[in-house]
ZAZA-616283 format. One record per residue (C-alpha): x, y, z. Coordinates in steps of 0.05 Angstrom, whole numbers, padded with zeros to 5 digits, always signed. Example, Ala and Ser with C-alpha at 12.3 -4.5 7.8 and 13.67 -1.06 7.14 Angstrom:
REM ZAZA-616283
+00246-00090+00156+00273-00021+00143
END
This chain:
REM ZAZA-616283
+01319+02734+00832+01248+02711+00852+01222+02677+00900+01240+02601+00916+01191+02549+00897+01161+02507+00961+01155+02447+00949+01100+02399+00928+01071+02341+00953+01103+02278+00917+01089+02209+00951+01105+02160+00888+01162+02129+00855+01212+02165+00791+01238+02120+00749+01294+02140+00695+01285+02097+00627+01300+02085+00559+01249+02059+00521+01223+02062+00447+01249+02012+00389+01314+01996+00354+01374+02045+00365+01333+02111+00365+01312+02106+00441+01275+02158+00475+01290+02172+00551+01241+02191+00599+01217+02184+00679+01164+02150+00693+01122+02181+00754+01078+02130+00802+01036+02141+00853+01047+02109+00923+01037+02033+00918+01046+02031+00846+00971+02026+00823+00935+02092+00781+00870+02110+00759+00889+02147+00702+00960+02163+00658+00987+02223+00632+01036+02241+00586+01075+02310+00583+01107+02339+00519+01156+02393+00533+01171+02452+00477+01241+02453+00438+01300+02490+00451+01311+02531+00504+01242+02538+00519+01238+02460+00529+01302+02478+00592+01254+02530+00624+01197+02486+00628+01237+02427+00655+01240+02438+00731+01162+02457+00727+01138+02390+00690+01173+02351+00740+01139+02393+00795+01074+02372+00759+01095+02301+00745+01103+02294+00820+01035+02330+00838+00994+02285+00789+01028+02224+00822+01005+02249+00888+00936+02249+00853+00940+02175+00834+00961+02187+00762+01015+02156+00725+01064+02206+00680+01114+02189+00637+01155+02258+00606+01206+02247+00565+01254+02273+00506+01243+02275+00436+01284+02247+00383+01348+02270+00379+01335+02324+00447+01348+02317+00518+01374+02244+00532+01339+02209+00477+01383+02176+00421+01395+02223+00358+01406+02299+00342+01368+02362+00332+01392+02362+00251+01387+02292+00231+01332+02280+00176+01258+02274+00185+01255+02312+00247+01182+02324+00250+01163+02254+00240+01215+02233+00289+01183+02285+00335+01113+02270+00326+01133+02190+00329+01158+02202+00393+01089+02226+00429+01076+02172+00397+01119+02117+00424+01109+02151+00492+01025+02148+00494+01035+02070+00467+01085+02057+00523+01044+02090+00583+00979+02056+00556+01014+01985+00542+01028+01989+00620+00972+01989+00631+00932+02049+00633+00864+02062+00619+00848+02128+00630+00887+02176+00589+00909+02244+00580+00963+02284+00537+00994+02361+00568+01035+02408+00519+01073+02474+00533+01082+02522+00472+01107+02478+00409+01095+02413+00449+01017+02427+00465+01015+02438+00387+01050+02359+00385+01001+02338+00438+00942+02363+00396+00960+02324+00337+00973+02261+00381+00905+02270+00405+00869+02283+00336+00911+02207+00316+00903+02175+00368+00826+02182+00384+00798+02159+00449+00838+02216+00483+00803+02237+00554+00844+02300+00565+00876+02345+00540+00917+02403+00564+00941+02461+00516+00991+02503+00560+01005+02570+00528+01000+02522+00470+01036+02543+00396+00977+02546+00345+01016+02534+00281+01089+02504+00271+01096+02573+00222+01074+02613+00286+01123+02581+00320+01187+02600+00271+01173+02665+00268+01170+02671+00339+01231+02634+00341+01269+02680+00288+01247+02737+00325+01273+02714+00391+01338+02693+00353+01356+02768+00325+01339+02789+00396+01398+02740+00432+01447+02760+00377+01437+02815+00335+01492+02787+00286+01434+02730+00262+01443+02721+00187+01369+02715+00173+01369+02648+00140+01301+02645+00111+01310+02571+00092+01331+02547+00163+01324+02576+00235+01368+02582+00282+01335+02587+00342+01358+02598+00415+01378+02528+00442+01361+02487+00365+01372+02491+00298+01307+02475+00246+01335+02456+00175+01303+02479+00120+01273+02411+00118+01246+02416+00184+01219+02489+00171+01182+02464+00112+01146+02410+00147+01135+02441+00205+01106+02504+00182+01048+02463+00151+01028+02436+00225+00961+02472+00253+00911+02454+00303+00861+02492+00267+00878+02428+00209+00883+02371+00249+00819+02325+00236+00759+02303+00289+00752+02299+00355+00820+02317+00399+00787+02301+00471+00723+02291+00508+00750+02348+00547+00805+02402+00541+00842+02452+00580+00871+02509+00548+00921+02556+00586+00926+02618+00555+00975+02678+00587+00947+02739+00618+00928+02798+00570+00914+02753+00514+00846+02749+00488+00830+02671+00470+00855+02647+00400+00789+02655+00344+00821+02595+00301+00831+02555+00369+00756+02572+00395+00734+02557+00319+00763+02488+00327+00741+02468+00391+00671+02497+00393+00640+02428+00383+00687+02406+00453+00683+02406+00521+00731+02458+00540+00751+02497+00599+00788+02561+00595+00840+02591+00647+00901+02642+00646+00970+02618+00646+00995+02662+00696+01069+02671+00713+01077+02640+00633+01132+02708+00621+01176+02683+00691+01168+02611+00672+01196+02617+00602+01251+02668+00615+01315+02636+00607+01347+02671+00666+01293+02658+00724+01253+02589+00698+01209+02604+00750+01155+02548+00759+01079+02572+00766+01057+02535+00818+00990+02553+00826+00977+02532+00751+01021+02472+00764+00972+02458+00825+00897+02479+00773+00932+02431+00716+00936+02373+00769+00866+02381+00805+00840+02387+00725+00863+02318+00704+00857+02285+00771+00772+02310+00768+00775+02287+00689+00816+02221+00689+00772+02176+00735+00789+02105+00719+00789+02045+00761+00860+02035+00794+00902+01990+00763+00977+01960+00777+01027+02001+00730+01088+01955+00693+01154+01992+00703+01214+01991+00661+01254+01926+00662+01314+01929+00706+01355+01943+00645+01319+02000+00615+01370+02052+00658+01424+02020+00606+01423+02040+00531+01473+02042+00477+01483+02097+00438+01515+02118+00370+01553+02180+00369+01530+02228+00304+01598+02258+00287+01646+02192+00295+01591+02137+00290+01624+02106+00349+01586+02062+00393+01583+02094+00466+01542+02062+00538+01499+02100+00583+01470+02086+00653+01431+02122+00694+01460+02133+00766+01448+02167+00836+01504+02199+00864+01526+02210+00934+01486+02213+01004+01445+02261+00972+01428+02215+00915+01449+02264+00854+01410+02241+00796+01457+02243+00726+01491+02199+00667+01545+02159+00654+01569+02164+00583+01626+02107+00573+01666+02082+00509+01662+02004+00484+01733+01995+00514+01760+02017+00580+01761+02082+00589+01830+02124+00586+01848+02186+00633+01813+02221+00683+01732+02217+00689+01706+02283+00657+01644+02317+00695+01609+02363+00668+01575+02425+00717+01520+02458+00700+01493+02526+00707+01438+02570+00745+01381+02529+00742+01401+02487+00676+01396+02412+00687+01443+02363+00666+01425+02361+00580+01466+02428+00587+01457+02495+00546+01426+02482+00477+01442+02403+00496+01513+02418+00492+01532+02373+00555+01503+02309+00518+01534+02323+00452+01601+02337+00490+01603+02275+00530+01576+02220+00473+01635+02259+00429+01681+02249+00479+01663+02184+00505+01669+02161+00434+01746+02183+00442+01754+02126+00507+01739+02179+00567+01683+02164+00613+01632+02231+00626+01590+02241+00682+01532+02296+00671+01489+02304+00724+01439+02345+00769+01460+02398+00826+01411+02391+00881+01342+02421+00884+01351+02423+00805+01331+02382+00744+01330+02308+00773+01361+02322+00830+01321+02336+00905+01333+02394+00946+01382+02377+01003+01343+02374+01061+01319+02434+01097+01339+02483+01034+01301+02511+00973+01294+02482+00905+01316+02513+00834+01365+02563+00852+01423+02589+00818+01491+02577+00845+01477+02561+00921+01537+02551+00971+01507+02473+00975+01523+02467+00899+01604+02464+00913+01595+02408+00950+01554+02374+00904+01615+02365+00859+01655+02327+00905+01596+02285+00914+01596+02273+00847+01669+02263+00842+01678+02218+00907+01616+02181+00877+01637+02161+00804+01721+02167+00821+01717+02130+00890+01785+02112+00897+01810+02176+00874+01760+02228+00875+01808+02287+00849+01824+02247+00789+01771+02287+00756+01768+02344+00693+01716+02390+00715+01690+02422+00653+01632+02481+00672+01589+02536+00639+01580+02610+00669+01561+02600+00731+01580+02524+00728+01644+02540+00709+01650+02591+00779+01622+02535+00814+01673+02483+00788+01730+02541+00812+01705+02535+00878+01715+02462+00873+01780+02464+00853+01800+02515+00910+01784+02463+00955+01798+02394+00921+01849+02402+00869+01828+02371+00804+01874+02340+00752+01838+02389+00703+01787+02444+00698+01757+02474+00629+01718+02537+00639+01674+02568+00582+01651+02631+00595+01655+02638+00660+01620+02688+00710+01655+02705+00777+01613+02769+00793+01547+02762+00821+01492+02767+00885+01501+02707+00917+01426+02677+00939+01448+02677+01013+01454+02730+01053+01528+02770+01041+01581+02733+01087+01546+02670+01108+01580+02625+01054+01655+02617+01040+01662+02632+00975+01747+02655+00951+01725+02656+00884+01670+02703+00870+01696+02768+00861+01677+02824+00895+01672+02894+00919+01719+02909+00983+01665+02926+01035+01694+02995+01053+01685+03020+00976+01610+02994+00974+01598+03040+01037+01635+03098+01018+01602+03093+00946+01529+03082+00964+01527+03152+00993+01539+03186+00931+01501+03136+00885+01441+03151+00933+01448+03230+00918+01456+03210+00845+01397+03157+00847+01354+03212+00870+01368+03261+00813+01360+03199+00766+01307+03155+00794+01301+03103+00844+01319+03048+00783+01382+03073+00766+01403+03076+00841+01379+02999+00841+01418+02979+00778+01479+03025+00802+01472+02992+00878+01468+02922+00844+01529+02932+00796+01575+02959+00862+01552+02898+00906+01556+02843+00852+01625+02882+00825+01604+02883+00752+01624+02955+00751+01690+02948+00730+01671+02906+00666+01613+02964+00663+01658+03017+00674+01707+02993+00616+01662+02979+00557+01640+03052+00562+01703+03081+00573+01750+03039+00530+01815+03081+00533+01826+03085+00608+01889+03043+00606+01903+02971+00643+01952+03008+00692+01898+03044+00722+01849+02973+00727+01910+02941+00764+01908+02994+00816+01824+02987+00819+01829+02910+00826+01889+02909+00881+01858+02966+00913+01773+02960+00910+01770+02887+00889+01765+02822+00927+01782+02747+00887+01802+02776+00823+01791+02724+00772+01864+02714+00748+01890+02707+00815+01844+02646+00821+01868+02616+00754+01944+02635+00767+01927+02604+00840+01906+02536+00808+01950+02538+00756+02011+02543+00805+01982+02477+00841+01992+02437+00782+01915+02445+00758+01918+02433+00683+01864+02494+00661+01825+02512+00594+01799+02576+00588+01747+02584+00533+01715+02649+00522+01684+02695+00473+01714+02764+00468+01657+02798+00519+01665+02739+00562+01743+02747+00565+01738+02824+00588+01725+02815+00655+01780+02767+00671+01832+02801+00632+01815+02874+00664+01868+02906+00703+01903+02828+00699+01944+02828+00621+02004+02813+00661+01976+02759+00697+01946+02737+00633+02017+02736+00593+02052+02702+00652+02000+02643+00650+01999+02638+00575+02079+02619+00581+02059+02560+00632+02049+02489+00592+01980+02478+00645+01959+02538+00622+01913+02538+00554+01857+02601+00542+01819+02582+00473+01788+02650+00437+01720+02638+00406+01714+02692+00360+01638+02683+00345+01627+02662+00416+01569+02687+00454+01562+02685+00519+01486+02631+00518+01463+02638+00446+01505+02579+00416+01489+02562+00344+01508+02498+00319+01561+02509+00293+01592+02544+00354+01578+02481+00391+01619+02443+00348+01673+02486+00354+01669+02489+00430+01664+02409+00434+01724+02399+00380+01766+02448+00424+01744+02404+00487+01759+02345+00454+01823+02368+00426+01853+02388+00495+01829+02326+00532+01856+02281+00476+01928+02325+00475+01931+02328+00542+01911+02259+00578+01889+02217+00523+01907+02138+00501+01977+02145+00534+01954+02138+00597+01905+02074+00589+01859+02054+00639+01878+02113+00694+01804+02119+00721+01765+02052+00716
END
């Protein structure tokens, strides 16, 4: 799982904002040293897709650590990604793009400024790079792992795409890549973007990342051999932009912030922040053009940073809140949690996304880690949330999770029943990140402890005819009790009889028995899965599975197409129409005004 991030120094001020022109607002923080004055400002562009999720944690770690140093920072979404106003296949994509590095350098300079430097990871160094080139004047700049070419890019991008789902069509026109779609449009225009073509100067002095094993770029040293430029390894870059660890590099976190603090030197000067309205914006939802409100808030005793999306009118039902999961923060997978709740806003329910703590926005509770997957503290950041944005009534909630998120929101509901829960996909097998036993936890399933010790003598004889990484994948399977689902996908014809007997006999929390435990307290529950996602909690449980489906608060929702993380477009749309459907069905405009 890797090791835990410590934590570093942040003394300043984060400010959640809105800002840009018109109705195509970007959002971003704004990061400010201790007393509000800075010698220099810096502003961070992220990649796309899922990339632009791994890096997310780390550029807020950096963000802080350059505020420490007496810089200013704003990062921020792009048009149409993260928070910002828009979506990822509206027209003029790269323009909007580009505009927005933009909008975000006028912004940081307007406020005064002087000093100033530009950092971009993978696709978003490339955006920096061309900011630089336009803008002129540029101090610094830092090219992290940074994309050479926007056609570079795609075909990185189709190759990871074939990799996550080895149905991929091959569109050669578009790309649909892990976490965004490019139209053909966008492919076009983009894939005539190169540093190697921008023209003059991009920076009196430049950093450039580049990740271990890789000899440095020709075409990049060609175009900066007239340039002050320092060269250093982006080590860790393979952790930091897998999808399942997003582990943050923190020593090149720490060599990126002691690089622009030595390079941006300027006198110290106040900082404007965001009027006190800029945590407000109004938004227009892409599918039904309605108008929806959003506003920042913090959450709870532990101040849990997220969004509330509300419709023009008061809202109807139950507030929805939406969990994420592992390490994701509160945009969701592939952005899927703001396109849900600006969708579903738009149809009168208010949404709350937010941050579990120690991840995206949200601080570590105190004395614990930062950026891990499912810890025990995550449960009861839920009914932080929901005591925070549904005061009066705190279970008047719809919990609506991913994966993990969706196990997490299960333990929730085990505890504090919900009016609703909608699970997609969701994972109840697993190694917890505490130690085995020290965290109540009724709805992860596991192995009965007498099997794991009777089993690990025989997998130890077996691990040493086959190598010490078989034992470790066979040792991790038993102990997280994925073996079953293991177990049945190679052997397809042992019949469900015989997985009754395993999961009443080995087995610990079977997922149905949660469901049909909930379900018998009145908890209306949505089951969405794909067909590989539905195995393991429909193993050895059929019967279960046919009793529930007879039960009016019982709904499951098959996704043919559905993959467990790599969700095209148009699998998002079916998973938010579903979402919207059952909400709307089940405790829409009949019951006005429920949760104010």
């Amino acid at each position: 799982m890797g090791e835990h991030p410590r934590a570093l120094t942040c003394t300043g001020e984060e400010i959640p904002f809105w800002f840009g022109h018109g109705d195509r607002k970007l959002f971003g923080w704004l990061h400010l040293p201790a007393g509000g004055q800075a010698r220099g400002g810096v502003v961070l562009c992220q990649p796309l897709g899922i990339e632009a999720i791994c890096v997310y944690y780390t550029y807020r770690l950096l963000a802080q650590a350059l505020a420490a140093r007496g810089l200013a920072v704003l990062r921020f979404d792009y048009d149409g990604t993260g928070d910002s106003c828009g979506g990822e296949t509206d027209p003029g994509r790269l323009e909007a793009w580009l505009t927005s590095v933009q909008t975000a350098g006028d912004w940081l300079t307007a406020a005064g400024v002087r000093a100033f430097g530009i950092v971009g990871v993978r696709i978003g160094g490339l955006f920096a790079a061309r900011e630089a080139a336009r803008r002129g004047g540029v101090d610094a700049l830092v090219l992290w792992d940074a994309c050479l070419s926007g056609r570079s890019f795609l075909r990185e991008q189709r190759f990871l795409r074939v990799l996550s789902d080895s149905t991929a069509d091959g569109d050669e026109d578009a790309v649909e890549a892990p976490g965004i779609r490019f139209e053909p449009e966008t492919v076009k225009e983009l894939s005539g973007l190169a540093i190697a073509d921008l023209v003059g100067p991009l920076a009196s002095r430049t950093l450039v990342l580049t990740p271990p094993g890789l000899s440095r770029p020709r075409r990049l040293e060609r175009r900066l051999k007239d340039s002050s430029v320092d060269w250093e390894q982006a080590t860790g870059q393979s952790d930091l932009l897998d999808s399942r660890l997003q582990m943050p590099p923190l020593d090149v976190v720490e060599r990126v912030a002691d690089w622009l603090s030595d390079t941006l030197v300027g006198e110290p000067v106040d900082v404007g922040t965001p009027t006190a309205d800029a945590g407000v914006v109004t938004v227009r939802e892409t599918v039904s053009s309605a108008m929806v409100t959003e506003r920042t808030v913090s959450l709870g005793s532990y101040h849990l940073f997220g969004i509330v999306t509300e419709p023009e009118a008061r809202p109807v039902g139950p507030t929805i809140v939406l969990v994420n999961e592992g390490n994701t923060p509160h945009i969701g997978q592939a952005r899927i949690w703001v396109d849900l709740a600006r969708r579903v806003a738009s149809g009168g329910f208010r949404v709350l996304r937010f941050d579990l703590s120690g991840n995206g926005d949200s601080d570590p509770r105190p004395g614990r880690p930062g950026h891990v997957a499912r810890p025990p503290e995550a449960v009861d950041d839920i009914y932080e949330a929901m005591r925070a944005i549904s005061p009066d009534r705190p279970t008047d909630v719809v919990l609506i999770g991913f994966c993990s998120g969706a196990y997490l929101a299960f333990e929730q509901a085990l505890v504090n029943l919900p009016r609703g829960i909608c699970a997609i996909n969701p994972i109840f097998s697993f190694i917890p990140p505490e130690e085995p036993g020290t965290a109540d936890r009724p709805a992860r399933q596991v192995t009965r402890g007498w099997f794991v010790r009777l089993a690990k003598v025989p997998l130890r004889w077996l691990g040493g005819r086959r190598g010490g990484t078989e034992l470790e994948r066979w040792t991790k399977s038993l102990e997280a009790a994925t073996w079953p689902v293991a177990v049945a996908t190679r052997a397809p014809a042992v019949p469900q009889l015989v997985w009754r007997a395993v999961n009443h006999t080995l087995l610990e929390n079977i997922p149905s028995d949660t469901i049909d435990h909930l379900v018998g307290q009145g908890v209306d529950t949505l089951i969405i899965t794909g067909p590989g996602d539905f195995l393991p909690i429909s193993l050895g449980a059929q019967d279960t599975i046919d009793r529930l489906r007879r039960s009016p608060r019982f709904h499951l929702e098959m996704i043919s197409e559905l993959i467990h993380s790599s969700w095209e477009v148009k699998q998002r749309r079916e998973l938010i129409g579903c979402i919207e459907d059952h909400l709307l069905g089940t405790y829409g405009p009949a019951e006005p005004g429920s949760s104010s």
